[in-house]
C-alpha positions in Angstrom: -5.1 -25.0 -22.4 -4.5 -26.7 -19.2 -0.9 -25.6 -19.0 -1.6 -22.5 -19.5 -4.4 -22.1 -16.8 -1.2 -23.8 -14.6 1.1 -21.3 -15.6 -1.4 -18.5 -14.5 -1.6 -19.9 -11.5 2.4 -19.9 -10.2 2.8 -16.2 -11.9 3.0 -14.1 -8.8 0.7 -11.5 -8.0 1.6 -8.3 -7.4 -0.6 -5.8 -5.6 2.4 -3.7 -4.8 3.3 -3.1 -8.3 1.4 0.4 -8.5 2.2 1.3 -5.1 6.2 1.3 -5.7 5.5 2.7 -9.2 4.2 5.2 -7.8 6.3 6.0 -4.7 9.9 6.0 -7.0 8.0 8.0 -9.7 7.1 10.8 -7.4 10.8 10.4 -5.8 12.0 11.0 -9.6 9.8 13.5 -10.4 10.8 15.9 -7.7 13.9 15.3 -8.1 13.7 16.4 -11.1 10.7 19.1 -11.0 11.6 21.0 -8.1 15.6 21.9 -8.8 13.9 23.1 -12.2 11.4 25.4 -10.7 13.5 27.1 -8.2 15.7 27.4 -11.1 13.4 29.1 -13.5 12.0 31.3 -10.6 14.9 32.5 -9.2 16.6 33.8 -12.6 15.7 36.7 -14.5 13.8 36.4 -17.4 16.7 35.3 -20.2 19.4 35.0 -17.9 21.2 31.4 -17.8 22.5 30.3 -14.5 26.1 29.5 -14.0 26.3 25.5 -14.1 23.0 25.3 -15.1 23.6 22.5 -17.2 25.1 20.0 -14.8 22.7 20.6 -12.3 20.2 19.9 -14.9 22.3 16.8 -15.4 22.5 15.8 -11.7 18.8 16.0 -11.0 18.1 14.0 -14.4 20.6 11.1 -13.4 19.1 10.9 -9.7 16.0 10.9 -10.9 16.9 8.3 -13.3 18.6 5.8 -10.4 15.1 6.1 -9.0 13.7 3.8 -11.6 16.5 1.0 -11.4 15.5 1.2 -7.4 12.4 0.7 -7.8 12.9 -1.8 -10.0 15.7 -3.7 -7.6 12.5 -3.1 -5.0 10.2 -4.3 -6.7 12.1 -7.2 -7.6 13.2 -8.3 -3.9 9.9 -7.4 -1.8 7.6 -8.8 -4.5 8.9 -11.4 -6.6 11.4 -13.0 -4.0 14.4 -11.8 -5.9 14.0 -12.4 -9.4 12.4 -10.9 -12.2 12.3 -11.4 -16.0 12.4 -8.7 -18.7 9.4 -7.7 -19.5 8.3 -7.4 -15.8 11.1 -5.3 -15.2 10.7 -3.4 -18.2 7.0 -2.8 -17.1 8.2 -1.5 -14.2 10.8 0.7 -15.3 8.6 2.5 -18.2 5.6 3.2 -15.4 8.1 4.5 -12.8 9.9 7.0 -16.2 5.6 8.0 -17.3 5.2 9.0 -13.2 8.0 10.9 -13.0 8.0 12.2 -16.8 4.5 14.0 -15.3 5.6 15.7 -13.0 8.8 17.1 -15.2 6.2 18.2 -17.5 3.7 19.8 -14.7 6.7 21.7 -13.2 7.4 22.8 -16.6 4.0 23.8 -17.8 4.1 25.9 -14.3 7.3 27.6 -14.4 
């Protein structure tokens, strides 16, 4: 049990976890959230929008490089440059349920 207590003790801590989870998740989330709703409210009811699709693309793929830099944030400002897998995983999932949020308020809205 000793080792472990040791072990506790080197693992860094890392009160800005939530804070860049949260700042790259909102980032995301508009990214994504507001090119929808201007979409959905600028179009007749049934009409599809020329290029519609890769614009839906585009905003899902930026707001998708949002979570590897928070990630590559995360990983240089807190840990001092590295990070294992699980961490990083952690970090990635919670940035992806922030901004997964707000696609599915500017969804229920539109």
């Amino acid at each position: 049990m000793p080792a472990v207590e040791q072990r506790r003790e080197q693992l860094p801590r890392s009160p800005g976890m939530l804070r860049i989870i949260l700042i790259y998740g909102v980032i995301g989330g508009l990214i994504v959230a507001v090119p929808m709703a201007v979409s959905m409210l600028t179009t007749t009811e049934g009409a599809i929008p020329e290029n519609a699709a890769l614009y839906g693309y585009l905003s899902m793929l930026l707001a998708f490089t949002m979570v590897f830099v928070g990630m590559k944030h995360y990983r240089d400002k807190v840990l001092g440059g590295v990070i294992g897998f699980l961490p990083a995983l952690g970090v990635g999932l919670s940035i992806s349920a922030v901004a997964s949020l707000f696609w599915v308020v500017g969804w229920e809205i539109t």
